[in-house]
N, CA, C and O atoms as CSV, one atom per row, in Angstrom:
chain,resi,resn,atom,element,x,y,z
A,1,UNK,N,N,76.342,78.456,129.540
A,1,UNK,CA,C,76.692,79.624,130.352
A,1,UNK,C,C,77.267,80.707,129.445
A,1,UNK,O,O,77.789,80.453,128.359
A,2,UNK,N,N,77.137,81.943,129.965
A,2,UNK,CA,C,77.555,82.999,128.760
A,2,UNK,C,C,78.224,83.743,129.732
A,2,UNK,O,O,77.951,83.893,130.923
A,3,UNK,N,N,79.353,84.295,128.902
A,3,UNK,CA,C,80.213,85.246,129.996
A,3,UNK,C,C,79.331,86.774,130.038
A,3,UNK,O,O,78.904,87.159,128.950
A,4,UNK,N,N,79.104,87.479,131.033
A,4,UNK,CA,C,78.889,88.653,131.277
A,4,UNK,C,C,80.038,89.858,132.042
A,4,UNK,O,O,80.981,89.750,132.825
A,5,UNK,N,N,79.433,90.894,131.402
A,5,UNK,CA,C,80.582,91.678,131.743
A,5,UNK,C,C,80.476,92.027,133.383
A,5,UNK,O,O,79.455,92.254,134.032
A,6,UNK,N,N,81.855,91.992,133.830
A,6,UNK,CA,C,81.531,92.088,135.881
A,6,UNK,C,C,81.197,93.494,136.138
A,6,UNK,O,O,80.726,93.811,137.230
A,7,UNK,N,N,81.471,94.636,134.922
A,7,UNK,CA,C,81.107,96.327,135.625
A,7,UNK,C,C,79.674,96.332,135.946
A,7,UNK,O,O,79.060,96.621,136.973
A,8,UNK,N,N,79.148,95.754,134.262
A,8,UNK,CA,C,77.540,96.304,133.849
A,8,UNK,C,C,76.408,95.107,133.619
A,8,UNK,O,O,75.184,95.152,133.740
A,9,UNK,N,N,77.290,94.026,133.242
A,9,UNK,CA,C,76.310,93.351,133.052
A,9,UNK,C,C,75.661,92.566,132.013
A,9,UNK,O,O,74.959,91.557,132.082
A,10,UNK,N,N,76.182,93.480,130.746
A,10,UNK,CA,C,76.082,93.109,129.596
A,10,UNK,C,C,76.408,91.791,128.948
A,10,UNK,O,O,77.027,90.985,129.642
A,11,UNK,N,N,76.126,91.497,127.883
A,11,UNK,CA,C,76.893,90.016,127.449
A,11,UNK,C,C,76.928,89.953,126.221
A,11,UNK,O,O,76.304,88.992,125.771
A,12,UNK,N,N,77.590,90.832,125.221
A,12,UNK,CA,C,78.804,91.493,124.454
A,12,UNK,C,C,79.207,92.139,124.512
A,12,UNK,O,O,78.822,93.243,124.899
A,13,UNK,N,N,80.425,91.750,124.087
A,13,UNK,CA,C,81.902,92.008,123.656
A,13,UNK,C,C,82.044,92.039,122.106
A,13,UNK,O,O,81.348,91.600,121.190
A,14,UNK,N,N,84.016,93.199,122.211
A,14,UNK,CA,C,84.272,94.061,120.858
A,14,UNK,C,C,85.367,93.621,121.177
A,14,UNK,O,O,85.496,93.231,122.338
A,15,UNK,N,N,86.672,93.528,120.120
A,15,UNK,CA,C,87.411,93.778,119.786
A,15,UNK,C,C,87.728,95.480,119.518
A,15,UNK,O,O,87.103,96.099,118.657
A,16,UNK,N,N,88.953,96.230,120.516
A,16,UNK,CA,C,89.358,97.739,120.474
A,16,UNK,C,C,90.804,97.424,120.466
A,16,UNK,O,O,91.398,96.937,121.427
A,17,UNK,N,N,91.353,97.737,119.293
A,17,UNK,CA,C,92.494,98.258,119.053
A,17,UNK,C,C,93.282,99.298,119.914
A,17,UNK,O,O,92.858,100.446,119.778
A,18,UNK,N,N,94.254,99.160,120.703
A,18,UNK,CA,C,94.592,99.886,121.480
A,18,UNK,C,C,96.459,99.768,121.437
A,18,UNK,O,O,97.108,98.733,121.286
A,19,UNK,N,N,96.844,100.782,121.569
A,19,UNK,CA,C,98.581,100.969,121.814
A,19,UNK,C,C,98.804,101.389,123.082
A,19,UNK,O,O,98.840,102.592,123.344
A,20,UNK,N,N,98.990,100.383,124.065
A,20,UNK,CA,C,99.106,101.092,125.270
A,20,UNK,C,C,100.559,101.873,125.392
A,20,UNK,O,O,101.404,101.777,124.502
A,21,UNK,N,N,100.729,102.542,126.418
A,21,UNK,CA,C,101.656,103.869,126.515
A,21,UNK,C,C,102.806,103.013,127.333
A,21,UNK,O,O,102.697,102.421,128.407
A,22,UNK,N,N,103.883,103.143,126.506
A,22,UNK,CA,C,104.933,102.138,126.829
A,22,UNK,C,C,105.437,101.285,126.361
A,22,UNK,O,O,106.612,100.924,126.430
A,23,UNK,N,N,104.079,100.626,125.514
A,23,UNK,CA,C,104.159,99.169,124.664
A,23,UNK,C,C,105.182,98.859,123.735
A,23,UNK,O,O,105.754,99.865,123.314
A,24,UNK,N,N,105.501,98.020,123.385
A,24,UNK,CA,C,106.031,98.186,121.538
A,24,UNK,C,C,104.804,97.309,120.649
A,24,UNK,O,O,105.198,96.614,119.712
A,25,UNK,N,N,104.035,97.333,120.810
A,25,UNK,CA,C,103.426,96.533,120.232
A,25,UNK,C,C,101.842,97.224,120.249
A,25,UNK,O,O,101.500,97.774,121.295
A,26,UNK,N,N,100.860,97.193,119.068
A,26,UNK,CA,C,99.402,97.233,119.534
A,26,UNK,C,C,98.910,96.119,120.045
A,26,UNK,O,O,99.540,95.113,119.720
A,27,UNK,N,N,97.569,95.877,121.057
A,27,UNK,CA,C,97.054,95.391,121.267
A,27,UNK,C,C,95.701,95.360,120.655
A,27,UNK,O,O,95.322,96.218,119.858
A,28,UNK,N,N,94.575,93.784,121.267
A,28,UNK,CA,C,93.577,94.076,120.955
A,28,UNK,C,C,92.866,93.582,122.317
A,28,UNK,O,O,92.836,92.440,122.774
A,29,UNK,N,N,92.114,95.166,123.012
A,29,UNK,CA,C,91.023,94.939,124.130
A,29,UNK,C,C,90.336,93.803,124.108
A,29,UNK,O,O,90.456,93.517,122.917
A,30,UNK,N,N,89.457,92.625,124.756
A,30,UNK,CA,C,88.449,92.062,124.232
A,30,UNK,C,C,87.498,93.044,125.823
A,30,UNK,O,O,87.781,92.936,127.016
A,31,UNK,N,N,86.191,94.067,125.064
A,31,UNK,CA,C,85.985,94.997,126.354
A,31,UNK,C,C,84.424,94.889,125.965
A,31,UNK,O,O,83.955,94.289,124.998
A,32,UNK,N,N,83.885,95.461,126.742
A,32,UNK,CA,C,82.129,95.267,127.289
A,32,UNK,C,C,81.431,96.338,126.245
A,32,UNK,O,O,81.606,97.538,126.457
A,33,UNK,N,N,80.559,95.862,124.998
A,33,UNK,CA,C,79.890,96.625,124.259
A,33,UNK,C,C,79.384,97.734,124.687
A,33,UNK,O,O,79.358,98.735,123.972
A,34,UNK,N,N,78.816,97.708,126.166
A,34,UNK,CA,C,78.181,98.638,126.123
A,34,UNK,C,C,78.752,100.047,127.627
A,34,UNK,O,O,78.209,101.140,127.785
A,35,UNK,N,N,79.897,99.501,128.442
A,35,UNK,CA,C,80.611,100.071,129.086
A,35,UNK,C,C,81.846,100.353,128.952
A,35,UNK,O,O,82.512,101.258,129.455
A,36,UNK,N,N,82.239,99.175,127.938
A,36,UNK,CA,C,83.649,99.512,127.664
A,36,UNK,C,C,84.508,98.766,128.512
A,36,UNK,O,O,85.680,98.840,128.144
A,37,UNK,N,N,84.347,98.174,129.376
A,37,UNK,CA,C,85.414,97.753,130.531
A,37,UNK,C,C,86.448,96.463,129.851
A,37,UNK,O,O,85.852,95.651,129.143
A,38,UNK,N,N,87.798,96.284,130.026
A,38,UNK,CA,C,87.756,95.591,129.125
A,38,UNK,C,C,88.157,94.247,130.124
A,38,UNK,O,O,88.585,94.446,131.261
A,39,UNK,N,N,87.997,93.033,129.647
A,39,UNK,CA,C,87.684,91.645,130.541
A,39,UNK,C,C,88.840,90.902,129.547
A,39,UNK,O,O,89.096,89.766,129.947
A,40,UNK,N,N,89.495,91.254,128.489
A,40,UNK,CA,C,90.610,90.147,128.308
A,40,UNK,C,C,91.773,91.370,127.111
A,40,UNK,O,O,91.768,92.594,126.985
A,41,UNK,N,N,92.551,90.366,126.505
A,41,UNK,CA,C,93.897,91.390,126.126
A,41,UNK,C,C,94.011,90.074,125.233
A,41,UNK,O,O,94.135,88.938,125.691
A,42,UNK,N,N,93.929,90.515,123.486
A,42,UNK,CA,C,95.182,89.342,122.844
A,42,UNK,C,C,95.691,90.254,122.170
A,42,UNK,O,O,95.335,91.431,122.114
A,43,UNK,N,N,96.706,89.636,121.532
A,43,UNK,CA,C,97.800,90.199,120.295
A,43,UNK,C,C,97.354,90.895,119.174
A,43,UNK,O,O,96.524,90.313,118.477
A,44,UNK,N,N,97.702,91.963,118.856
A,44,UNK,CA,C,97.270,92.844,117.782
A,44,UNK,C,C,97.409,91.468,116.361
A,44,UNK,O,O,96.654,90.976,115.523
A,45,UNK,N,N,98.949,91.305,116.819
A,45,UNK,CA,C,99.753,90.320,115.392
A,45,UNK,C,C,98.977,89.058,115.619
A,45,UNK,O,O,98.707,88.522,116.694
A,46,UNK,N,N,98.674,88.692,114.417
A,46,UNK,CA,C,98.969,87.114,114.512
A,46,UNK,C,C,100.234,86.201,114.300
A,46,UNK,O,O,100.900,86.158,113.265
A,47,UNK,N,N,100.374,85.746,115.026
A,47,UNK,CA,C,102.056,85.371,115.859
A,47,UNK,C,C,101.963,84.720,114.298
A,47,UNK,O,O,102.412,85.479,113.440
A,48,UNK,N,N,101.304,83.073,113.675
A,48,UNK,CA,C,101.788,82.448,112.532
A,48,UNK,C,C,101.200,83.029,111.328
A,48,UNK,O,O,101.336,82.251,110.384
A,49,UNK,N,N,100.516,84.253,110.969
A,49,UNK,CA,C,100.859,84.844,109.894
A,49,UNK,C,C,102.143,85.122,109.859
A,49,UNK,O,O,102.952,84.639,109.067
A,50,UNK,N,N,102.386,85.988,110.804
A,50,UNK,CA,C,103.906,86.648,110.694
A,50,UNK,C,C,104.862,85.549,110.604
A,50,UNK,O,O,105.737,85.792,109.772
A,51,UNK,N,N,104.994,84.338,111.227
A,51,UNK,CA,C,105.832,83.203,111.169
A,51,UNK,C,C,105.864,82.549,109.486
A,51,UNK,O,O,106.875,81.947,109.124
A,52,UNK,N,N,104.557,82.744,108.421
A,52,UNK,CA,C,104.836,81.862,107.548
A,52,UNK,C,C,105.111,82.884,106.440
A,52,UNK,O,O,105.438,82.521,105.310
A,53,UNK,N,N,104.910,84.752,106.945
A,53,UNK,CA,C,105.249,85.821,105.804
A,53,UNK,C,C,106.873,85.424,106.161
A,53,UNK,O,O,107.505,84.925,105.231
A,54,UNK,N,N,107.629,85.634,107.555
A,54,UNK,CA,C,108.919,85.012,107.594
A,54,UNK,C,C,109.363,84.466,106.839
A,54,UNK,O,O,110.092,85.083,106.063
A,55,UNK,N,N,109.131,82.733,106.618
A,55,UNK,CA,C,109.242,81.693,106.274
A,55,UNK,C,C,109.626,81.850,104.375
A,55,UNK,O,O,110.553,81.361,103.729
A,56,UNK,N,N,108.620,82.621,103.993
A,56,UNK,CA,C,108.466,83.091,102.721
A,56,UNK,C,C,109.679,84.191,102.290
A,56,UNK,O,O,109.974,84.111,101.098
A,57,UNK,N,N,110.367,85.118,102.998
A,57,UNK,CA,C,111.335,85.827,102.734
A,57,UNK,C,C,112.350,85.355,102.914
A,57,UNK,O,O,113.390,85.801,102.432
A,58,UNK,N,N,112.231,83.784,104.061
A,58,UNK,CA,C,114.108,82.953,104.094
A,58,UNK,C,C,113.757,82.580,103.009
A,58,UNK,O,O,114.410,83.126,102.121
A,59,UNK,N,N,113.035,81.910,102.666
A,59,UNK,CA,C,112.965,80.995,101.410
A,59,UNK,C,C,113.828,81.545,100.080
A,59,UNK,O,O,114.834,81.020,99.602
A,60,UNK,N,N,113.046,82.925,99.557
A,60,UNK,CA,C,113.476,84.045,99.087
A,60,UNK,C,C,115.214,84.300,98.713
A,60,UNK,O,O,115.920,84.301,97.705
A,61,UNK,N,N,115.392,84.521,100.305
A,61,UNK,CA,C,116.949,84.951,100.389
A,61,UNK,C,C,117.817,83.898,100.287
A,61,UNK,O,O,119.015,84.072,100.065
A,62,UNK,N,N,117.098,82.341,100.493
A,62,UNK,CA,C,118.273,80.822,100.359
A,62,UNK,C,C,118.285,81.241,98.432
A,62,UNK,O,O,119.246,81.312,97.666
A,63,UNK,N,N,117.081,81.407,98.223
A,63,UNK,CA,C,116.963,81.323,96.279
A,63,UNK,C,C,117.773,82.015,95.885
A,63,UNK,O,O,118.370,81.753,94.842
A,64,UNK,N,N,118.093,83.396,96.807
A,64,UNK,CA,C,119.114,84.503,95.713
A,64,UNK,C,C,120.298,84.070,96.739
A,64,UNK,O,O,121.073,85.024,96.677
A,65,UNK,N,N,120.795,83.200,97.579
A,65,UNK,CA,C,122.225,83.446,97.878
A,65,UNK,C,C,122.667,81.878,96.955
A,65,UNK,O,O,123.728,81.724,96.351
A,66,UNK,N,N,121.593,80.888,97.055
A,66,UNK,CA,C,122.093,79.658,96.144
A,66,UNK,C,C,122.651,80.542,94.547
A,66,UNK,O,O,123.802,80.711,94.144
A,67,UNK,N,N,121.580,80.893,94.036
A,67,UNK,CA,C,122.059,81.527,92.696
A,67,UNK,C,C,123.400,82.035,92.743
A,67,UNK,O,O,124.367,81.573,92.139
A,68,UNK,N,N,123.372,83.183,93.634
A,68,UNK,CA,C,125.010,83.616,93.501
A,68,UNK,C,C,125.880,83.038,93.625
A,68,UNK,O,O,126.930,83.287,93.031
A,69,UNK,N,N,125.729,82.116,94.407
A,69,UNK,CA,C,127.298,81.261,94.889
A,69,UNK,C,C,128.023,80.608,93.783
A,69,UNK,O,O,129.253,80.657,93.744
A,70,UNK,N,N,127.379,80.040,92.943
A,70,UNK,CA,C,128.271,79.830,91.639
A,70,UNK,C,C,129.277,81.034,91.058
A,70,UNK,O,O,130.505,80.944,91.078
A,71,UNK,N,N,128.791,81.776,90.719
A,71,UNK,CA,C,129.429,83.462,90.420
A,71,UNK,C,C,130.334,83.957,91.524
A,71,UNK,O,O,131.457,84.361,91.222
A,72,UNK,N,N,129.893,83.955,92.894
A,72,UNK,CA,C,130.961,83.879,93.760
A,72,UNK,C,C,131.967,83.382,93.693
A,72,UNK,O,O,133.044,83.964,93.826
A,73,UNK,N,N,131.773,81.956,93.426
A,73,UNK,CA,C,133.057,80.864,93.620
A,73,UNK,C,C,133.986,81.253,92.274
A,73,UNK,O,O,135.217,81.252,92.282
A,74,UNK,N,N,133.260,81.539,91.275
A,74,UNK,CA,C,133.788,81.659,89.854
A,74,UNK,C,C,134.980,82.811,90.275
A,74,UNK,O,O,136.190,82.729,90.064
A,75,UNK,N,N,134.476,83.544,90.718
A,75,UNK,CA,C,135.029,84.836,90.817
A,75,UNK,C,C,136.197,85.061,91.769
A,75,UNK,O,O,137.071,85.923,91.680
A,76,UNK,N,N,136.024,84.014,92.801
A,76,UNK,CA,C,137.012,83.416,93.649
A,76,UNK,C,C,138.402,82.539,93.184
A,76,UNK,O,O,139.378,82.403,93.922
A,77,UNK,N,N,138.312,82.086,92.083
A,77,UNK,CA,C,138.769,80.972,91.481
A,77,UNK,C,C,140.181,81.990,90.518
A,77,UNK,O,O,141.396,81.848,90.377
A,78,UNK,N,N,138.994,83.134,89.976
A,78,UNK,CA,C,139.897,83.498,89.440
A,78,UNK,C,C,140.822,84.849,89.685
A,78,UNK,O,O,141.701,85.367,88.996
A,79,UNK,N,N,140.218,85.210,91.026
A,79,UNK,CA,C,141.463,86.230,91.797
A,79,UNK,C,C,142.464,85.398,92.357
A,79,UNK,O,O,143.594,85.864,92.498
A,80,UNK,N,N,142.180,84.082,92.741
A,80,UNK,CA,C,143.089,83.179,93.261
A,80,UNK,C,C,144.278,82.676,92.440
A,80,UNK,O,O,145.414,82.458,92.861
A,81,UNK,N,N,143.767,82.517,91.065
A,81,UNK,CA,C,145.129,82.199,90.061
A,81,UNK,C,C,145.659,83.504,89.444
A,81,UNK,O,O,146.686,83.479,88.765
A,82,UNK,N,N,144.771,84.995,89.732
A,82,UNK,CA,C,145.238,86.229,89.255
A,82,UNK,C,C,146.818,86.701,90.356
A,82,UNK,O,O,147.894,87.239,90.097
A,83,UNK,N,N,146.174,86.142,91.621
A,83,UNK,CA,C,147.319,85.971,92.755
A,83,UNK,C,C,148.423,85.274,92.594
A,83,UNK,O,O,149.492,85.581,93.120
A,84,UNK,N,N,148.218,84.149,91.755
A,84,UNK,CA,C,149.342,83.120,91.948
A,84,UNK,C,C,150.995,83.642,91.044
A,84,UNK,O,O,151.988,82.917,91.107
């Protein structure tokens, strides 16, 4: 069975980039090649690209706050006996 479009009739479909008015987000139409009508709606984003570019910048920020914390503590150590 093949889906057809319910305006015209047709039986392809496009992907149309669209920002609807209001949104925060783009969308992507799934709409009728040859009328345009559109028959479904997914996500501009891909939800787990964006989840593993994430993933990649905590990673990132654990690497540079581990590094510092030695130098932190150092530095802690010795305003603490500069106090005493």
């Amino acid at each position: 069975m093949v889906s057809k479009c319910g305006k015209c009739g047709w039986m392809n479909f496009e992907l149309a980039e669209v920002a609807p008015v209001g949104a925060n987000f783009k969308m992507y139409f799934v709409q009728c090649v040859s009328c345009g009508t559109p028959v479904g709606v997914v996500p501009f984003y891909d939800l787990h690209t964006s989840i593993k570019a994430l993933e990649k910048e905590v990673k990132k920020i654990e690497a540079q706050i581990n590094m510092a914390l030695p130098t932190l503590d150092h530095n802690i150590r010795v305003i603490a006996q500069k106090l005493k």
